[in-house]
C-alpha positions in Angstrom: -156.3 113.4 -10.3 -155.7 111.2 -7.1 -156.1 112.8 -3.5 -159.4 114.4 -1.6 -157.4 117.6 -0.9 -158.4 120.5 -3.0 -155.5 121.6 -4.3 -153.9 118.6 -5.9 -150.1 118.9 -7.3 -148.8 116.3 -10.0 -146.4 115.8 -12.6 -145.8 113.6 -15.3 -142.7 113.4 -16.4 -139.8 110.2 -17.6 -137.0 109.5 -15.0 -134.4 109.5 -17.8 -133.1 112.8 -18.0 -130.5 114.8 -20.3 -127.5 114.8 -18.4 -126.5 118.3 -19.3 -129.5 119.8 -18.0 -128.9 119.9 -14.3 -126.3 122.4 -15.5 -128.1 125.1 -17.6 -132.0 124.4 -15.9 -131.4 126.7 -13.6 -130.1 129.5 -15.8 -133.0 129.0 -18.3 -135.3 129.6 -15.2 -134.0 132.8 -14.4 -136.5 134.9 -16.4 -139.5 133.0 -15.0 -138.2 133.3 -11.7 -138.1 136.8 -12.3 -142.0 137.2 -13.5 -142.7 134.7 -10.8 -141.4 137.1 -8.0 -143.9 140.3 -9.8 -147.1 137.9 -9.6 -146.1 136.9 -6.2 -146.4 140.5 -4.9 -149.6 140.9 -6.6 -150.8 137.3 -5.2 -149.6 138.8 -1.7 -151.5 142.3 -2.3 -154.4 140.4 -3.6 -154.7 137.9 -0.6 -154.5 141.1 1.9 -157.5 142.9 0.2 -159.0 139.8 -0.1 -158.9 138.7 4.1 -160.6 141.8 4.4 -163.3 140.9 1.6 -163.9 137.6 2.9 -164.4 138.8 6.7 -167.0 141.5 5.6 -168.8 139.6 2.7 -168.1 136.0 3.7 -166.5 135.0 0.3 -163.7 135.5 -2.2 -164.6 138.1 -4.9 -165.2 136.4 -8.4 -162.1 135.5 -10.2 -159.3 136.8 -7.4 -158.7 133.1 -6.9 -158.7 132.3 -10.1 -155.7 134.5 -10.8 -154.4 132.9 -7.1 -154.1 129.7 -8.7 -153.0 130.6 -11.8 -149.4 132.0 -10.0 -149.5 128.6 -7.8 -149.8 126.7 -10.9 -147.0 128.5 -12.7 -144.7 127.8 -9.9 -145.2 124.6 -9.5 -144.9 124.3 -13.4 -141.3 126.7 -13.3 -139.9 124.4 -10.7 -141.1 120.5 -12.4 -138.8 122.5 -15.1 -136.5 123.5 -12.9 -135.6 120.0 -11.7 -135.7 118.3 -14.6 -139.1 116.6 -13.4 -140.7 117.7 -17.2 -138.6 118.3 -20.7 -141.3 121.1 -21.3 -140.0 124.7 -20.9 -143.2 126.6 -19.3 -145.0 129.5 -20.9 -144.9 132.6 -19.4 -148.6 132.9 -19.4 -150.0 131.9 -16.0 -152.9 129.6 -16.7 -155.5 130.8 -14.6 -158.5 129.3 -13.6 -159.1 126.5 -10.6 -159.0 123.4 -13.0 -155.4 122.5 -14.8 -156.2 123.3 -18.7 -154.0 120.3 -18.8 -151.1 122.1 -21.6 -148.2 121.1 -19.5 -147.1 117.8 -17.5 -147.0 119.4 -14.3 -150.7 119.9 -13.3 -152.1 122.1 -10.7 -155.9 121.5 -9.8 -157.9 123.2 -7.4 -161.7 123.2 -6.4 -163.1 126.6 -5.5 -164.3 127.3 -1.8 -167.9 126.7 -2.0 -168.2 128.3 1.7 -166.0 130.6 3.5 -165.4 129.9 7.6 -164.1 133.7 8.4 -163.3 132.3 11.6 -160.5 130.6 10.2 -160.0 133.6 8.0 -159.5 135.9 10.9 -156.8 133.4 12.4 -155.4 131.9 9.5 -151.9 133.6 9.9 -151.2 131.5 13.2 -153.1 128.4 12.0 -150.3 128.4 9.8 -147.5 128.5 12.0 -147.1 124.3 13.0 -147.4 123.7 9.2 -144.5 126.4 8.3 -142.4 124.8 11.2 -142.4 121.4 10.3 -142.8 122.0 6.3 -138.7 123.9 7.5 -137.5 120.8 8.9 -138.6 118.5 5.7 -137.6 121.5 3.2 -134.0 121.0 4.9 -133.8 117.7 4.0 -135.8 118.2 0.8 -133.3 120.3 0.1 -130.1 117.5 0.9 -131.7 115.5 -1.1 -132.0 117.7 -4.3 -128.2 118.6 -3.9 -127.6 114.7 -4.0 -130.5 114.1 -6.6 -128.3 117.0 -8.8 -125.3 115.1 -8.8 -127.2 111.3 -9.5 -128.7 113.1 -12.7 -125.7 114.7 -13.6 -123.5 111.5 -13.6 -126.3 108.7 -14.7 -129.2 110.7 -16.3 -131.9 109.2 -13.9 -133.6 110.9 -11.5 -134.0 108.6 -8.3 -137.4 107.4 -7.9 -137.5 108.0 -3.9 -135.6 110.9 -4.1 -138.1 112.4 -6.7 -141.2 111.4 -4.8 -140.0 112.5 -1.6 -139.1 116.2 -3.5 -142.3 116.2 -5.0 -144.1 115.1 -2.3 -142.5 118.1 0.0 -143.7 121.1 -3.2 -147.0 119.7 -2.8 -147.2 120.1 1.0 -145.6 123.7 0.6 -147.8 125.0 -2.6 -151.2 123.3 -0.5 -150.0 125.4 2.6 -149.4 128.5 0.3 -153.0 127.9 -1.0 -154.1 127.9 2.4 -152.6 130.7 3.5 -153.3 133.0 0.6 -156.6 131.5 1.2 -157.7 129.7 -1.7 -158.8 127.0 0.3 -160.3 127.0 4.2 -159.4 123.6 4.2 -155.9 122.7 6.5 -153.7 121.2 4.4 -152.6 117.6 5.9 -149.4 117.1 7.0 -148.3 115.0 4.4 -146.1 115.1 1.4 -148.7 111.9 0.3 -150.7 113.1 -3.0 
């Protein structure tokens, strides 16, 4: 998987698309979305406890990020279905587990945190305040461009190559800054939608 960061966010998927499935996608989503929103209180939970477990021992407890990346990886995997980036409806098993098992064409890799800075740790909730800010701004047009994007696959079946990169591009700055700040990783995430 290309990039040096380590969490790494891909998908491979056709351009052509159904052209009914802009208009059901997001219904078919609505149970994941659902489960998605449970593990993402227990990801929250778990990343409190574990600021305080990485400031007293100096690392994250043995399979906590594990499960971590297993809820990044299954929303990154609900929404490449959401948007018609994959045909594959996801499982709603979150694969756990820092490298992708590679079962599904939207891959989410990650490479533990060999050592833990706890300096970062202990200020990591305003380290991530320029990223949130300027990840806003591109998720607004992110956003314009998957309202447009929705229509193009609507009438022609084809997702727009730009358009799709740009989208994708802006999930994997937002799911690295997640990783980040749930502290998966203690390295910054780039300010880059660039894989």
């Amino acid at each position: 998987m290309p990039g040096s960061y380590p969490v790494n966010i891909e998908v491979a998927g056709v351009l052509e698309v159904p052209r009914w499935r802009p208009l059901v996608n997001w219904l078919l989503v609505i149970p994941h979305l659902v489960w998605l929103w449970v593990l993402t209180i227990a990801l929250q939970v778990l990343a409190i406890i574990s600021w305080f477990a990485i400031l007293i021992t100096g690392r994250l407890p043995e399979g906590w990020g594990d499960f971590m990346v297993g809820v990044l990886r299954y929303q990154w995997r609900i929404l490449a279905y959401l948007y018609a980036w994959t045909e594959e409806y996801p499982s709603f098993t979150p694969p756990t587990g820092y490298p992708d098992p590679g079962d599904f064409p939207a891959v989410l890799a990650s490479v533990p945190a060999s050592e833990r800075s706890r300096l970062t740790v202990l200020f990591r909730i305003f380290m991530v305040i320029p990223q949130y800010i300027v990840l806003y701004l591109v998720g607004i047009a992110a956003g314009v461009l998957l309202l447009i994007a929705w229509f193009v696959v609507l009438f022609t079946g084809r997702w727009p190559e730009g358009m799709r990169r740009f989208c994708i591009g802006y999930y994997r700055w937002s799911i690295r800054l997640q990783a980040y700040f749930f502290l998966i990783t203690d390295v910054y995430p780039p300010f880059s939608l660039e894989p």
